[in-house]
N, C-alpha and C positions, 0 to 999 in steps of 0.2 A: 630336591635339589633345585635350586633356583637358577636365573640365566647367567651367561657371565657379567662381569663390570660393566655398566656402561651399555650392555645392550639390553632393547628391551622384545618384549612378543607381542605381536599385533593383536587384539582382542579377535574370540572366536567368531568368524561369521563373516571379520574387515577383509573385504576380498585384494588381494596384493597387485591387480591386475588395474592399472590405469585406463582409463577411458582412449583408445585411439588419438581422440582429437588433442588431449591434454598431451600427449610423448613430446620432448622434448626434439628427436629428429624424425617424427610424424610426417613432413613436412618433405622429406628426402626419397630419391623415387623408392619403390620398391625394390628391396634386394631378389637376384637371383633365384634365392629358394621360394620368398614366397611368389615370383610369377611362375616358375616350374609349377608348383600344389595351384595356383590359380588354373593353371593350362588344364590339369588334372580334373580340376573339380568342373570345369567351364565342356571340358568335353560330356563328363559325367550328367550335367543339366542340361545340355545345348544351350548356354550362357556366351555369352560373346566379353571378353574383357578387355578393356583398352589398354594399351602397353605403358603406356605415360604414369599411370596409377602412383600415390606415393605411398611410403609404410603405412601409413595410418588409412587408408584406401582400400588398400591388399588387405588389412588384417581382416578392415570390415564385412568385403565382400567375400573373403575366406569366410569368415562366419555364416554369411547369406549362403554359400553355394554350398555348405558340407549339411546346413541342414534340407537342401532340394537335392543333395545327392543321391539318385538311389542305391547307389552300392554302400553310401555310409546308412540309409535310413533305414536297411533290412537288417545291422546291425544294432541303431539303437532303440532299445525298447520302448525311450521315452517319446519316439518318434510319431507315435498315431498310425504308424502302416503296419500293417499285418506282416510277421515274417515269411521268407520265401519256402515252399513246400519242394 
């Protein structure tokens, strides 16, 4: 079965996820959720985060802090740390 009329499927691998900087309101501060998961992640590293940050900011440093997290990096494998015993 093929897709419907008119739409098409992005070839396998084309990741759907635009770059930060390219978002169209990239540019707009950060919303609520993501300074909450910031607050979270920033306690988890001892990271300090400015509040001004915009969406395309937050997302990035969201990325930075959940892989120096240690409570996310004893869950993922790909992380290089040994799990907790």
């Amino acid at each position: 079965m093929g897709t419907p009329h008119g739409m098409t499927t992005p070839p396998a691998g084309d990741g759907l996820q635009k770059d930060p900087e390219d978002w169209a309101t990239g540019d707009e501060p950060a919303t609520p959720a993501q300074l909450s998961y910031l607050e979270t992640l920033a306690t988890d590293s001892g990271a300090e985060v400015p509040r001004d940050v915009t969406k395309a900011q937050a997302s990035q440093l969201i990325d930075e802090l959940r892989a120096k997290s240690p409570r996310l990096s004893q869950d993922d494998p790909d992380s290089g740390s040994p799990p907790s015993q």
